[in-house]
C-alpha positions as CSV (number, residue, x, y, z in Angstrom):
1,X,0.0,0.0,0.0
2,X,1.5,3.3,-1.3
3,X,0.2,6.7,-0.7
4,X,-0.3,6.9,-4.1
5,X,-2.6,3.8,-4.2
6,X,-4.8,4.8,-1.2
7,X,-8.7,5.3,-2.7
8,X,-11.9,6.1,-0.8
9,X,-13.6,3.0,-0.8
10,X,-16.3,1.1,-3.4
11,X,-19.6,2.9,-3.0
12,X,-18.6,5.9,-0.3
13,X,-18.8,8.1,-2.9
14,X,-21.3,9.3,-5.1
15,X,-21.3,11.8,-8.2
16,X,-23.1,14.7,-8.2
17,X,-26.3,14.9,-9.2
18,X,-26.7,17.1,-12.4
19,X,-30.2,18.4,-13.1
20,X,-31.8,20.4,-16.4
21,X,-29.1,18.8,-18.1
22,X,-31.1,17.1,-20.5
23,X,-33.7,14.4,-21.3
24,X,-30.9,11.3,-21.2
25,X,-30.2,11.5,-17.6
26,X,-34.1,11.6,-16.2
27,X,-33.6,15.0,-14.7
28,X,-33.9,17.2,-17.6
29,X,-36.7,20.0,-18.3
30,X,-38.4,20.3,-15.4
31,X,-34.7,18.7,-12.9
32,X,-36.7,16.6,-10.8
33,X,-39.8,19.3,-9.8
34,X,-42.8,18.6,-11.8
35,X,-44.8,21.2,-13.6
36,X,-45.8,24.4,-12.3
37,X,-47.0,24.9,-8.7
38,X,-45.1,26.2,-5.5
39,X,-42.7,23.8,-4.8
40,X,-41.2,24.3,-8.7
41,X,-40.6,27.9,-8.7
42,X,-37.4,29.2,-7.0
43,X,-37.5,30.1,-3.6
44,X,-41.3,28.2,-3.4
45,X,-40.5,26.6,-0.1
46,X,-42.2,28.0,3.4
47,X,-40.1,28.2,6.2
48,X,-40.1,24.7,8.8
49,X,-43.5,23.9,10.4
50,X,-45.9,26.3,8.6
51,X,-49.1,24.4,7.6
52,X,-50.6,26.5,4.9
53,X,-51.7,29.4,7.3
54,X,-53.5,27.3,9.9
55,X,-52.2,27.2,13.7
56,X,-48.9,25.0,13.4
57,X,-48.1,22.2,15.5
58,X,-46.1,23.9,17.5
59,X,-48.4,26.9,18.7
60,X,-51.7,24.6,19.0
61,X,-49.7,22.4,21.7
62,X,-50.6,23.6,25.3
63,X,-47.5,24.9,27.7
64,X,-46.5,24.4,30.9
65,X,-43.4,25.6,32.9
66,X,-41.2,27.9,32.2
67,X,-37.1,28.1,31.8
68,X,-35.7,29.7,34.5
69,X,-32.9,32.3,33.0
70,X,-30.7,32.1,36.4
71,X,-30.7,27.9,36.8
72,X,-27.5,28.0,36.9
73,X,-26.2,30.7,38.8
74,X,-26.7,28.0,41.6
75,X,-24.6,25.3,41.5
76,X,-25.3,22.3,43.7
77,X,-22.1,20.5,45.4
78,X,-21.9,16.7,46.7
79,X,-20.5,16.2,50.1
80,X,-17.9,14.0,48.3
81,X,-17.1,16.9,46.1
82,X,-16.0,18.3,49.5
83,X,-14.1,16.0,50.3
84,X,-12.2,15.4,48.0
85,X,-10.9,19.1,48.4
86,X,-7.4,19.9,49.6
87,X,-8.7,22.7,51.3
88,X,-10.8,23.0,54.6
89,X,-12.5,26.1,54.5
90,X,-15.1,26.1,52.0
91,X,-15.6,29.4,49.7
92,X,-16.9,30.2,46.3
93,X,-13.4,30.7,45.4
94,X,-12.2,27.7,46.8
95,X,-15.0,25.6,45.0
96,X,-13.7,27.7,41.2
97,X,-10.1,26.7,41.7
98,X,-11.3,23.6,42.2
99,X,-13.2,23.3,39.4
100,X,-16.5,22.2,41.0
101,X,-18.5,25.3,39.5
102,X,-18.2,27.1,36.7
103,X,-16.4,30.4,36.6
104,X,-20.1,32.7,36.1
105,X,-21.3,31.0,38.9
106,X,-22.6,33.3,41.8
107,X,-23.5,31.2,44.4
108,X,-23.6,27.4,45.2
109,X,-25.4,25.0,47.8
110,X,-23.8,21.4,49.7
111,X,-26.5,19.2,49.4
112,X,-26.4,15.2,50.9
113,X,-24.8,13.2,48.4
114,X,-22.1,10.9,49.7
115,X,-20.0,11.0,52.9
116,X,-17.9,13.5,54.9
117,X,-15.3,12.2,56.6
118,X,-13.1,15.5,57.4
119,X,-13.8,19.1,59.3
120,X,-14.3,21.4,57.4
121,X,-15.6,25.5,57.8
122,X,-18.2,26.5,54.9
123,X,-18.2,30.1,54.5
124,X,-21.2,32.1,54.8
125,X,-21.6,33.2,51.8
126,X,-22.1,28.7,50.8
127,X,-25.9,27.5,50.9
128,X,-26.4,24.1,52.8
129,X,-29.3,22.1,53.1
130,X,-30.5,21.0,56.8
131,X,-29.3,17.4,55.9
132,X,-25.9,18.8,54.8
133,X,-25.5,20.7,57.9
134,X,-26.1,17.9,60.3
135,X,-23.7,15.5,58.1
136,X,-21.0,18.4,58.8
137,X,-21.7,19.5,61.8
138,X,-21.3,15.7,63.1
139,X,-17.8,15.7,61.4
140,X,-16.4,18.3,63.2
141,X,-17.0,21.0,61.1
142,X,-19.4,24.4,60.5
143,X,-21.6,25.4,58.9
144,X,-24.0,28.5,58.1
145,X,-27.0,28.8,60.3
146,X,-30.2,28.6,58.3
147,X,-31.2,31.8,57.4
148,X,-34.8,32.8,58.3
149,X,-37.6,33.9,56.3
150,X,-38.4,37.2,55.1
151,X,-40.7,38.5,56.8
152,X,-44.1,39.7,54.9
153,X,-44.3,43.4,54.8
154,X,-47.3,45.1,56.4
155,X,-49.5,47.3,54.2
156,X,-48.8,51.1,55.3
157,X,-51.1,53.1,57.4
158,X,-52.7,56.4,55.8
159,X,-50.8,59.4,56.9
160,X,-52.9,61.2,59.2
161,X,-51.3,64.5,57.3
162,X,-53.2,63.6,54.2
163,X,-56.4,63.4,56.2
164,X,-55.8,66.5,57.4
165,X,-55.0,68.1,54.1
166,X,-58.1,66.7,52.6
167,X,-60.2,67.7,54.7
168,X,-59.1,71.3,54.7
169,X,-59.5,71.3,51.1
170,X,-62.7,70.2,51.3
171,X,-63.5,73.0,53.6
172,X,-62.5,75.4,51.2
173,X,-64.4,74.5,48.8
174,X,-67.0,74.4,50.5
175,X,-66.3,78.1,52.1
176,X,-66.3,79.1,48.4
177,X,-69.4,77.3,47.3
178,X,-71.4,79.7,50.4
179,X,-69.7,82.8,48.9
180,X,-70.8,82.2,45.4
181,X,-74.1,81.4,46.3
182,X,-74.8,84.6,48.6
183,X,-73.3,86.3,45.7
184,X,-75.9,84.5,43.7
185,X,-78.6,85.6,46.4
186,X,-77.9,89.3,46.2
187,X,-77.6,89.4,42.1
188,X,-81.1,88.2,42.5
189,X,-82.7,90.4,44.8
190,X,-80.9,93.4,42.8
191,X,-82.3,92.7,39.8
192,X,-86.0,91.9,41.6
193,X,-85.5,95.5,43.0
194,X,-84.7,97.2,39.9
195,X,-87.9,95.6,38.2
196,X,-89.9,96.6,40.6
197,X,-89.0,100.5,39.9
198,X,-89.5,100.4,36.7
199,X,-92.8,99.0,36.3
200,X,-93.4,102.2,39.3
201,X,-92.2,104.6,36.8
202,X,-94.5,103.3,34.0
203,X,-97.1,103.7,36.0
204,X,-96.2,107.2,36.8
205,X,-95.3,108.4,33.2
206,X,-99.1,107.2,32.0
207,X,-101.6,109.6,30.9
208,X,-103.8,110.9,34.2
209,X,-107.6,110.9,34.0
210,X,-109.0,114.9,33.5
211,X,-111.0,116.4,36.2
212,X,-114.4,117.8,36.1
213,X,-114.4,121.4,36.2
């Protein structure tokens, strides 16, 4: 066997196939398409999944769940994975060097997965699970007291100020409201008053009736 000599072999390779290249080789004319219709023009195929304009697959299928976009900021780490470690404090730096999360990671948890022979000290700033704890703690080590819930926050009191401000407000509006309507009162009886003199001085002006003499 010579490098000269060395051939893919029988039947790996094929020729290419060479359409519109005449009636002799069965892919002339029309190269394999058929006549006419979508599929024979250039550029006649629709994009994966569509279905002619009805709902695809794909959309008619109901959900559930959702992908969280921070899974992984969390890594999880065995008790074996501990130790295994050279080290015997435990931090987040500790746990990158040793290549047991990856380098974007911000934060990681010991959860119970195989045994701890060793003390160790977990930082603070290392999750562990009640079970993890306990396998430490009886090891000689320590561990991170479980933090505690957050407490649900109280909905606020109204500020007494408002109240006050309010109410003031709605004082002076109504202080205003009296003003206009005496103002009201008096355009009134002014106007009453000066009809009144008028129809007098008709009266008056009108033709007297001529005494007997």
């Amino acid at each position: 066997m010579r490098l000269n000599e060395l051939k893919p072999a029988p039947g790996s390779k094929h020729a290419r196939r060479r359409v519109g290249r005449g009636i002799g080789s069965g892919l002339g004319k029309t190269a394999g398409r058929g006549h006419k219709g979508q599929k024979a023009r250039s550029g006649g195929y629709h994009k994966v999944g569509f279905e002619g304009g009805q709902m695809p697959l794909q959309r008619r299928l109901p959900k559930r769940g959702f992908a969280s976009p921070t899974r992984d900021a969390i890594v999880e780490v065995r008790l074996s994975d501990l130790e295994r470690m050279q080290t015997d404090t435990i931090d987040l730096a500790a746990l990158r060097s040793a290549g047991l999360v990856p380098r974007l990671a911000r934060g990681a948890k010991v959860i119970v997965s195989g045994k701890l022979t060793r003390k160790i000290a977990v930082n603070d700033e290392i999750g562990v699970s009640k079970g993890a704890r306990a396998a430490i703690e009886a090891a000689g080590g320590s561990a991170p007291a479980a933090k505690p819930p957050p407490e649900a926050k109280k909905p606020a009191a109204p500020k007494q100020e408002a109240k006050g401000a309010a109410a003031g407000k709605g004082a002076d509006q109504d202080a205003k409201g009296a003003d206009q309507g005496a103002k009201g009162t008096k355009r009134d009886k002014g106007a009453k008053s000066g009809g009144d003199k008028g129809d007098k001085g008709a009266k008056s002006d009108a033709p007297g009736k001529g005494k007997k003499g």
